[in-house]
C-alpha positions as CSV (number, residue, x, y, z in Angstrom):
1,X,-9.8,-27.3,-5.2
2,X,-6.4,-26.4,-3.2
3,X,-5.7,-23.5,-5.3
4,X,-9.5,-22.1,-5.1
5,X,-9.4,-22.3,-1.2
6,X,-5.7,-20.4,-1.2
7,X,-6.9,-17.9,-4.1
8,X,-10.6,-17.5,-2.2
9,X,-8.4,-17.3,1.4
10,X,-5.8,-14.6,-0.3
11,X,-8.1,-12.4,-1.9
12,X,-10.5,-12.1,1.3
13,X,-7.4,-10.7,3.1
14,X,-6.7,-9.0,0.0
15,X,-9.7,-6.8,0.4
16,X,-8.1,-5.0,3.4
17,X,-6.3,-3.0,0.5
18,X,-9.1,-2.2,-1.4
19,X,-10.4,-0.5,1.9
20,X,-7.0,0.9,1.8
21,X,-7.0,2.7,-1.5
22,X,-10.8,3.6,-1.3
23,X,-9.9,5.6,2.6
24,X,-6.8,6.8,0.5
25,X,-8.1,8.9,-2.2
26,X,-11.7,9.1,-1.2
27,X,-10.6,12.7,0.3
28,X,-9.6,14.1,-2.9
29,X,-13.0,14.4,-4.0
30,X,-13.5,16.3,-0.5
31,X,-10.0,18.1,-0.6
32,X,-11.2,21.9,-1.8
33,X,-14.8,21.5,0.1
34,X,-13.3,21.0,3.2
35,X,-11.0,23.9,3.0
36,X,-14.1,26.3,1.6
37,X,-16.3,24.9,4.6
38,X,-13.8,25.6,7.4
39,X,-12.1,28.1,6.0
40,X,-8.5,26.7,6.2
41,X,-4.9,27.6,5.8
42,X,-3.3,25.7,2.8
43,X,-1.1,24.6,6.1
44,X,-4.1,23.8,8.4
45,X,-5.6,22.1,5.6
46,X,-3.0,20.2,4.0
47,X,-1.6,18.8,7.8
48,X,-4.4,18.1,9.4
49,X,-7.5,17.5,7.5
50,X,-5.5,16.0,4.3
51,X,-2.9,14.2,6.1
52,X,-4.2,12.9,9.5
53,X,-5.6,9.6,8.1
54,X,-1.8,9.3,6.7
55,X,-0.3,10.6,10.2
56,X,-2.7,7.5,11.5
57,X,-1.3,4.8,8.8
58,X,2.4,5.9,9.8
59,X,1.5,4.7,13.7
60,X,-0.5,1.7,12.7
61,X,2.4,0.6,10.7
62,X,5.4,1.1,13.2
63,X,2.9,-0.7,16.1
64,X,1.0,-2.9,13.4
65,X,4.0,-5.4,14.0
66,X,2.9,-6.0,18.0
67,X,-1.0,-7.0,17.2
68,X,0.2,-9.0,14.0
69,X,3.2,-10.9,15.9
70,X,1.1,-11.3,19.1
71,X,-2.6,-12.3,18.0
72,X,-1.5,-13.2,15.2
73,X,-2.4,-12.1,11.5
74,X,-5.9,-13.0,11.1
75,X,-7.4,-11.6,14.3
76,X,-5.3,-8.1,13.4
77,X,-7.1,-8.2,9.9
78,X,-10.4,-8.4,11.4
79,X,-9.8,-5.2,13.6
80,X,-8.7,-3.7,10.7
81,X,-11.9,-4.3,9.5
82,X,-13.8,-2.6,12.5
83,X,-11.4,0.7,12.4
84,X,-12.3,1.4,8.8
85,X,-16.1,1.0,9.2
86,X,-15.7,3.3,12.6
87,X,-13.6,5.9,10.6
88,X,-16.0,5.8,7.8
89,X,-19.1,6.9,9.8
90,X,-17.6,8.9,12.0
91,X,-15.9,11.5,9.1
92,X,-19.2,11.2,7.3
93,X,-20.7,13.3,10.9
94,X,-18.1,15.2,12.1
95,X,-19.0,19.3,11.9
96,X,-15.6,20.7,12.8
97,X,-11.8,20.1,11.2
98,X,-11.0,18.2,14.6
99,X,-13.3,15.6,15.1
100,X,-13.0,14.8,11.3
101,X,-9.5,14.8,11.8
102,X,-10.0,11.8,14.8
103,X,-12.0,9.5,12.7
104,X,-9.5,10.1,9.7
105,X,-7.1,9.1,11.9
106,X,-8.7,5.8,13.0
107,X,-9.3,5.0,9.5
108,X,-5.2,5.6,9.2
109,X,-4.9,3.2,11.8
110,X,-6.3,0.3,9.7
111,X,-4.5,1.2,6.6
112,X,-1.4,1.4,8.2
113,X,-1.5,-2.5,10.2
114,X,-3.5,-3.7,6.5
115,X,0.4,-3.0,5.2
116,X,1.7,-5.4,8.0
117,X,-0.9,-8.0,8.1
118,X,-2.3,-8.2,4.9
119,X,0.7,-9.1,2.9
120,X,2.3,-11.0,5.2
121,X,-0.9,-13.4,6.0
122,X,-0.9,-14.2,2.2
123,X,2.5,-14.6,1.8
124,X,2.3,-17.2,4.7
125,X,-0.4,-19.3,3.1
126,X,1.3,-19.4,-0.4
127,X,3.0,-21.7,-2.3
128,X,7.0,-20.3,-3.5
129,X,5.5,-20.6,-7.4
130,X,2.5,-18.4,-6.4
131,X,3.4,-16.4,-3.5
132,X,4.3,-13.4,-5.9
133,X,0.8,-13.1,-7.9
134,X,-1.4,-13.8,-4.9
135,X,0.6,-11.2,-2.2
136,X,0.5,-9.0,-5.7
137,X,-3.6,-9.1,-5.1
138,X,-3.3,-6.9,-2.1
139,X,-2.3,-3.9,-4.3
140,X,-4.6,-5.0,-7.1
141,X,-7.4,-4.7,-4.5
142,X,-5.5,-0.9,-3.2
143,X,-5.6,0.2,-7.0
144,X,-9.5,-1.2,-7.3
145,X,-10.6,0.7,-4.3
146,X,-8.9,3.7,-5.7
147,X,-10.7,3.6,-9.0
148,X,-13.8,2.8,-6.6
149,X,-13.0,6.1,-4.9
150,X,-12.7,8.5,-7.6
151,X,-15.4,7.2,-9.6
152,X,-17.7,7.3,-6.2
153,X,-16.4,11.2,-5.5
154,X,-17.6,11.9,-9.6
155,X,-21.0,10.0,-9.2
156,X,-21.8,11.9,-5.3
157,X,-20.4,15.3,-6.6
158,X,-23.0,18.0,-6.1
159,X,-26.2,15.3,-5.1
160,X,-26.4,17.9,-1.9
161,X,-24.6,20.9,-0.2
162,X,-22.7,18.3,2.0
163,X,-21.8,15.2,-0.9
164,X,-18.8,15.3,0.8
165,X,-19.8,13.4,3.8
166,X,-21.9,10.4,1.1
167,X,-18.4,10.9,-1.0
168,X,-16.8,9.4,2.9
169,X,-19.6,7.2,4.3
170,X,-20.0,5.2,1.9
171,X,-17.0,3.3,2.4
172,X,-18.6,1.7,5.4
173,X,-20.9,-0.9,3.3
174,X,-17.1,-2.5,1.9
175,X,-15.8,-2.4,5.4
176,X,-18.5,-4.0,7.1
177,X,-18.3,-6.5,4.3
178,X,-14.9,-7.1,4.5
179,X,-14.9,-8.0,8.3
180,X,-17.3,-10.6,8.2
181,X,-15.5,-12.2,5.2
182,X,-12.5,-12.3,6.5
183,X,-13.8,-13.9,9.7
184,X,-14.2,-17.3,7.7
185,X,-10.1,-17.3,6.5
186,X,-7.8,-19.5,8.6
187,X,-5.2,-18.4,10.8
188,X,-1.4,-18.4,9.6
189,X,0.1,-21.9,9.2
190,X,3.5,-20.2,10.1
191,X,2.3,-18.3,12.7
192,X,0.7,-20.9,14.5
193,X,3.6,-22.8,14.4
194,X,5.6,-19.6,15.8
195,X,3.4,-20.2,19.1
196,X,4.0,-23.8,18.8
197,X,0.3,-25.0,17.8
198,X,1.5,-27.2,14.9
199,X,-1.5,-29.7,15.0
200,X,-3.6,-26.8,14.0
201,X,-1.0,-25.5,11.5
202,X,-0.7,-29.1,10.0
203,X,-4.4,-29.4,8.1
204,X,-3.7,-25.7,6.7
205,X,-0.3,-26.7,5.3
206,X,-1.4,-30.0,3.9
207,X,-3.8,-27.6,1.7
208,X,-1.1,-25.2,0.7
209,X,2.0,-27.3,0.1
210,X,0.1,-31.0,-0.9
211,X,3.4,-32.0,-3.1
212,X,5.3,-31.7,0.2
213,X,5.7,-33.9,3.1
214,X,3.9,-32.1,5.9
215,X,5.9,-33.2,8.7
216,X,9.0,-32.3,6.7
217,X,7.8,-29.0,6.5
218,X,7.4,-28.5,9.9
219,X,10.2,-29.6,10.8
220,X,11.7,-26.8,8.4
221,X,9.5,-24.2,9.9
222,X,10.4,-24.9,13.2
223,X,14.3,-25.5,12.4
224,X,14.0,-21.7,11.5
225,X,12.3,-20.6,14.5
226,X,14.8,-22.9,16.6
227,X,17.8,-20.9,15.4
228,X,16.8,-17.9,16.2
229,X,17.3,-15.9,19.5
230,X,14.5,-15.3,21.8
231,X,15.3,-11.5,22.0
232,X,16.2,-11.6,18.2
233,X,15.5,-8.3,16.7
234,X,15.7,-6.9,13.0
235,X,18.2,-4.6,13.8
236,X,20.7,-6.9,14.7
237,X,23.7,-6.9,12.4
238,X,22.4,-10.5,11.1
239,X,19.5,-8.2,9.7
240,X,21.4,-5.4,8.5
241,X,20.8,-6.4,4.3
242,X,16.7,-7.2,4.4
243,X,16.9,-3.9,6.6
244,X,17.9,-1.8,4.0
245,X,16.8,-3.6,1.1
246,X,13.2,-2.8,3.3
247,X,13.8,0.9,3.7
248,X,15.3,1.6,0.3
249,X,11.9,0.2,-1.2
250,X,10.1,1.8,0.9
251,X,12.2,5.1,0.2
252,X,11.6,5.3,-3.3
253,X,8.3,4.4,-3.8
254,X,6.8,7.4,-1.8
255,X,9.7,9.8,-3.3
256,X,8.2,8.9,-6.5
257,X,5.3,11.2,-5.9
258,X,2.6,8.7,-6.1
259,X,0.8,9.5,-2.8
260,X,1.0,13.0,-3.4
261,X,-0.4,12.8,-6.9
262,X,-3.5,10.2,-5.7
263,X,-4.1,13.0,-3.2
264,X,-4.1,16.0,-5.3
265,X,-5.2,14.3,-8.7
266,X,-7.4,16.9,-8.8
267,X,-5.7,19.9,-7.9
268,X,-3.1,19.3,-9.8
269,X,-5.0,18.8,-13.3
270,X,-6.8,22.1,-12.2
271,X,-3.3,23.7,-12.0
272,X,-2.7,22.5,-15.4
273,X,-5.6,24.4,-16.9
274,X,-8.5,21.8,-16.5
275,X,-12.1,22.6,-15.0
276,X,-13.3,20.7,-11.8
277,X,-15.5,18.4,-13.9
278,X,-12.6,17.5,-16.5
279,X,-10.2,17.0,-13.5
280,X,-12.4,14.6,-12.1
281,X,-13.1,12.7,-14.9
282,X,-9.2,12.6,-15.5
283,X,-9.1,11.4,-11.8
284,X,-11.3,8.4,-12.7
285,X,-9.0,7.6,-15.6
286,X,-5.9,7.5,-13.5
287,X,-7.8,5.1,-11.5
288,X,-8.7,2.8,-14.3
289,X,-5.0,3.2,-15.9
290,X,-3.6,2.2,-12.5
291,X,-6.2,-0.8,-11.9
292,X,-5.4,-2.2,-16.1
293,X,-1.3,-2.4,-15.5
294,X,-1.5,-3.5,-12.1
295,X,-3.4,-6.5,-13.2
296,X,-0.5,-6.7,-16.0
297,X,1.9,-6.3,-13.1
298,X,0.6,-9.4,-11.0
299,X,-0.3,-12.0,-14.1
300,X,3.8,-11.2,-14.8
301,X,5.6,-10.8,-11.3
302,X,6.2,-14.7,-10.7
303,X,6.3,-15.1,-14.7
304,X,9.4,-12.6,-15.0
305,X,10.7,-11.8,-11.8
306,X,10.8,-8.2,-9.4
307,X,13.6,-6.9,-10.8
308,X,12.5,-6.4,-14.5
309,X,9.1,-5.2,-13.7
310,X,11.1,-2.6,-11.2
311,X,13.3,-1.3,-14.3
312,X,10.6,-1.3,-16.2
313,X,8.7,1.4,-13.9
314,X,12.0,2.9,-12.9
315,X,12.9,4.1,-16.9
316,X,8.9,4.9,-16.7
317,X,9.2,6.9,-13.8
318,X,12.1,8.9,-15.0
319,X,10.8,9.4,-18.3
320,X,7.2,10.7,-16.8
321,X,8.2,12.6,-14.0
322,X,10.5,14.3,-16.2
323,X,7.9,15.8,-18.9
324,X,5.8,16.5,-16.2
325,X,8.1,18.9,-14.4
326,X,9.0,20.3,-17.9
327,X,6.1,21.3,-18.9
328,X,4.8,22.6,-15.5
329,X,8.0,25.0,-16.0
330,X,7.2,25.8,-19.4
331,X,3.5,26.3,-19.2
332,X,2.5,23.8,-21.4
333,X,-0.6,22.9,-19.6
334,X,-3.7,21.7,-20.4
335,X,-3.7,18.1,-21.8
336,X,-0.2,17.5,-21.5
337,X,0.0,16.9,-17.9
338,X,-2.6,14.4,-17.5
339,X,-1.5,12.9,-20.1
340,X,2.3,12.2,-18.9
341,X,0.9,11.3,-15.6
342,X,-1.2,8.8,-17.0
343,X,2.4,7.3,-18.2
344,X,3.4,7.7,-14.8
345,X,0.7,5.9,-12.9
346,X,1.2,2.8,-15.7
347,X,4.9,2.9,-14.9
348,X,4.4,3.0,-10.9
349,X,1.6,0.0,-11.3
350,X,3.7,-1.9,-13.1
351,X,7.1,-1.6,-10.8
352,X,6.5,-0.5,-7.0
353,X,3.3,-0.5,-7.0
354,X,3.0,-4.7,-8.1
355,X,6.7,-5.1,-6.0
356,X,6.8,-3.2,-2.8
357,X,4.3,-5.2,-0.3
358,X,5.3,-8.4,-1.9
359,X,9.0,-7.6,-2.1
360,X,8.8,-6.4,1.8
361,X,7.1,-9.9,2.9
362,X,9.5,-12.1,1.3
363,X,12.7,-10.9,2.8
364,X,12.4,-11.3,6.4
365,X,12.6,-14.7,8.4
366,X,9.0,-16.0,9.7
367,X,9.5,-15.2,13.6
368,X,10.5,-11.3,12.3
369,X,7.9,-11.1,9.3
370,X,5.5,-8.5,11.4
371,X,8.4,-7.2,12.4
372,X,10.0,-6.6,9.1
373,X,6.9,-5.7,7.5
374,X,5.6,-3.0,10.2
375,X,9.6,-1.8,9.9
376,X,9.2,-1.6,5.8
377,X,5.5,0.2,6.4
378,X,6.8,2.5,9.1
379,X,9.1,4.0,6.3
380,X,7.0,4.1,3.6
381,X,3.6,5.8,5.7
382,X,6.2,8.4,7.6
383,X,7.3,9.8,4.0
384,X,3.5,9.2,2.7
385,X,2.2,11.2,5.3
386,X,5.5,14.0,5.5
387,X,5.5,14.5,1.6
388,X,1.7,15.1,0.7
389,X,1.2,17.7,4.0
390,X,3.7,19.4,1.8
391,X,1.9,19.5,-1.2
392,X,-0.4,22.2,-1.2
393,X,2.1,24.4,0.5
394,X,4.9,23.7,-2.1
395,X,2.8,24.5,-4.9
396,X,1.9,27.8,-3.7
397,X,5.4,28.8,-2.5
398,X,8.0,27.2,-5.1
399,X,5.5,25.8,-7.5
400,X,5.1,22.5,-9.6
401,X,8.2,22.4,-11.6
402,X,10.4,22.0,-8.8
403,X,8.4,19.6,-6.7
404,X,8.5,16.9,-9.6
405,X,11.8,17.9,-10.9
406,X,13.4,16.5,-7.4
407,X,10.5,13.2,-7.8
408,X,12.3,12.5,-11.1
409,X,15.8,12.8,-9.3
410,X,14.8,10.3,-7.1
411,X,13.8,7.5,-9.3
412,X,17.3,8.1,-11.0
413,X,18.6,6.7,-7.8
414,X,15.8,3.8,-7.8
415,X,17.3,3.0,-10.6
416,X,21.0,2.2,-9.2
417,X,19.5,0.7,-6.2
418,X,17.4,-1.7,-8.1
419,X,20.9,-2.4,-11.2
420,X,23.3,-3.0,-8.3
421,X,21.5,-4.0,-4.7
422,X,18.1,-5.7,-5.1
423,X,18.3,-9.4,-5.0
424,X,15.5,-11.7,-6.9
425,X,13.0,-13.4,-4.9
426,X,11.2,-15.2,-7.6
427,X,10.0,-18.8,-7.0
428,X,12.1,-18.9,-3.8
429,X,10.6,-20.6,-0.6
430,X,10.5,-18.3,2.6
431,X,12.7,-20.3,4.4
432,X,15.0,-20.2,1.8
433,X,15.2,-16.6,1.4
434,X,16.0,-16.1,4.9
435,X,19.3,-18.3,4.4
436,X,20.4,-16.6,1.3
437,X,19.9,-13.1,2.9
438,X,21.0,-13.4,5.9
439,X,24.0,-14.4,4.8
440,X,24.9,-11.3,3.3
């Protein structure tokens, strides 16, 4: 019964991501409509109406920390909620780039605090044994909504001159949904205690934790909140390690290309020699790919650990990005690419894309989890936002080859960072993470 109510509890929060990947890559399927219907630079197109939902992530991630710290993680989910169901029906309207470039941007908004709140809620109501699998839900649920997406964009493609604006309004049945579900979650256990309403935190923590001795715990909790500095900060020297460890994560997992590709699935099979129809199609098998080793990803994170299933995607990374470059430089299209990125996206799923959100909220203290979360966000939606803009603009210019030559670079250096700087958090309790890390 305890672990139904902290699975039921995790996965309702959970569905903030599948709102996430669905708002994502639901604009590929509108990506070369909307530049025929307003009759847009690759520029114009690819910074404004491509990116702006991704301009809106990157400032609902560097503020998502304020809402989530201050009102705490539950009420900042069900916001979330009402920003993507806003977004949804507004872009599905609009009738110029602008206004559809607003709404996109208020759907960014929720994306961007879902990376702050959503991981860290879960990872507050979870057990040390568990925490890994059940944060790891959130980007099952991102990877779901992305299959969602491009199988939605195949199904609505060509019912009407404007499918485009079903392909974007749909998204607004999940959202509604997913507001009113989340509604019926509990607050935070550790958040509540943060603001010093343990008598409420108490019931919740007897249902997480029953082989522990609540008041113990609380005691703990609050030890940890005790010993830290009222104007406590994570840039203070203290923080410096989890600070890096945060960016660096962040770092590589947009500098492996994956947001640009989700984006531009599309495009970029069409540049490899396939028809629309055929690049859609591959688009839906990324999605299913991604959504098959993801689910691999979570049933193994607290079974072997984050730093296995990171080599494992960092030699698959290397390896895919790679052949892809090659044969984009040697012409040797058609199949080949898709089929090299479908080794990609099983690598990403089964490294960063299982490790990053619950890597990020494990390695910051309770009182500076928004905090360190938003901070870990803010780096990862500034390059997803920067790097895709570019896309369209560095294909035409320098081409392919180059592009995903310098991806594969990158994940060389993941590599290092991941042999000779990233701890293991497996099985650890929160509290004693902090200790260990903040020691170094």
């Amino acid at each position: 019964m305890t672990k139904n109510k902290i699975f039921l509890w995790s996965i309702t929060a959970a569905l903030a991501g599948f709102l996430f990947g669905f708002d994502t890559v639901v604009i590929s399927g509108a990506d070369q409509k909307l530049q025929a219907l307003w009759n847009s630079s690759d520029a114009f197109h690819g910074a404004i109406v491509m990116s702006m939902a991704l301009w809106g992530t990157v400032i609902g991630a560097i503020f998502g920390g304020i809402p989530t710290n201050k009102l705490g993680r539950k009420t900042t989910l069900i916001w979330i909620g009402l920003f993507y169901t806003v977004s949804a029906v507004g872009s599905a309207f609009a009738n110029d780039p602008y206004i559809f470039a607003f709404f996109r941007f208020l759907g960014g908004l929720g994306v961007g605090a879902s990376t702050v709140a959503a991981p860290s809620y879960i990872a507050e109501i979870s057990p040390a044994k568990d925490r890994g699998k059940l944060v790891a839900l959130y980007q099952f649920n991102i990877v779901f909504g992305i299959m969602i997406a491009y199988l939605s964009n195949y199904l609505l493609n060509g019912i009407s001159e404007n499918d485009w604006r079903w392909m974007l309004g749909v998204e607004a049945f999940p959202a509604i949904l997913y507001t009113l579900f989340v509604v019926g979650v509990p607050k935070s256990p550790r958040w509540l205690i943060n603001q010093g309403r343990k008598d409420e935190a108490r019931g919740i923590l007897e249902i997480i934790n029953p082989e522990r001795n609540t008041d113990e715990l609380i005691l703990e909790i609050e030890k940890g909140n005790a010993e830290s500095d009222a104007n406590d900060s994570i840039f203070k020297k203290q923080h410096r390690f989890p600070l890096i460890l945060a960016f660096l994560i962040a770092f590589f997992n947009q500098f492996s290309g994956i947001n640009a590709f989700l984006y531009y699935a599309p495009r970029i099979f069409e540049e490899a020699g396939l028809g629309e129809s055929t690049a859609l199609l591959s688009s839906i098998g990324i999605g299913v790919v991604n959504l098959i080793f993801t689910s691999i990803g979570v049933y193994l994170i607290d079974r072997v650990g984050r730093k296995l299933l990171m080599y494992i995607g960092s030699f698959g990374y290397i390896i895919s990005l790679g052949m892809v470059a090659y044969a984009f430089a040697t012409d040797w299209t058609g199949m080949a690419v898709p089929g090299f990125m479908f080794l990609f996206i099983m690598a990403h799923a089964l490294g960063q894309g299982t490790v990053i959100w619950v890597f990020i909220s494990e390695i910051f203290p309770n009182h500076l989890r928004g905090s360190g979360q938003a901070f870990g966000s803010s780096v990862h939606w500034l390059l997803a936002a920067a790097i895709p803009s570019s896309i369209p603009f560095l294909f035409s210019t320098i081409g392919a080859a180059p592009v995903f030559g310098v991806f594969t670079f990158m994940m060389v250096l993941q590599l290092l960072f991941v042999a000779f700087m990233m701890p293991e958090t497996k099985g650890v309790s929160l509290e004693d993470l902090s200790k260990k890390l903040h020691q170094n």
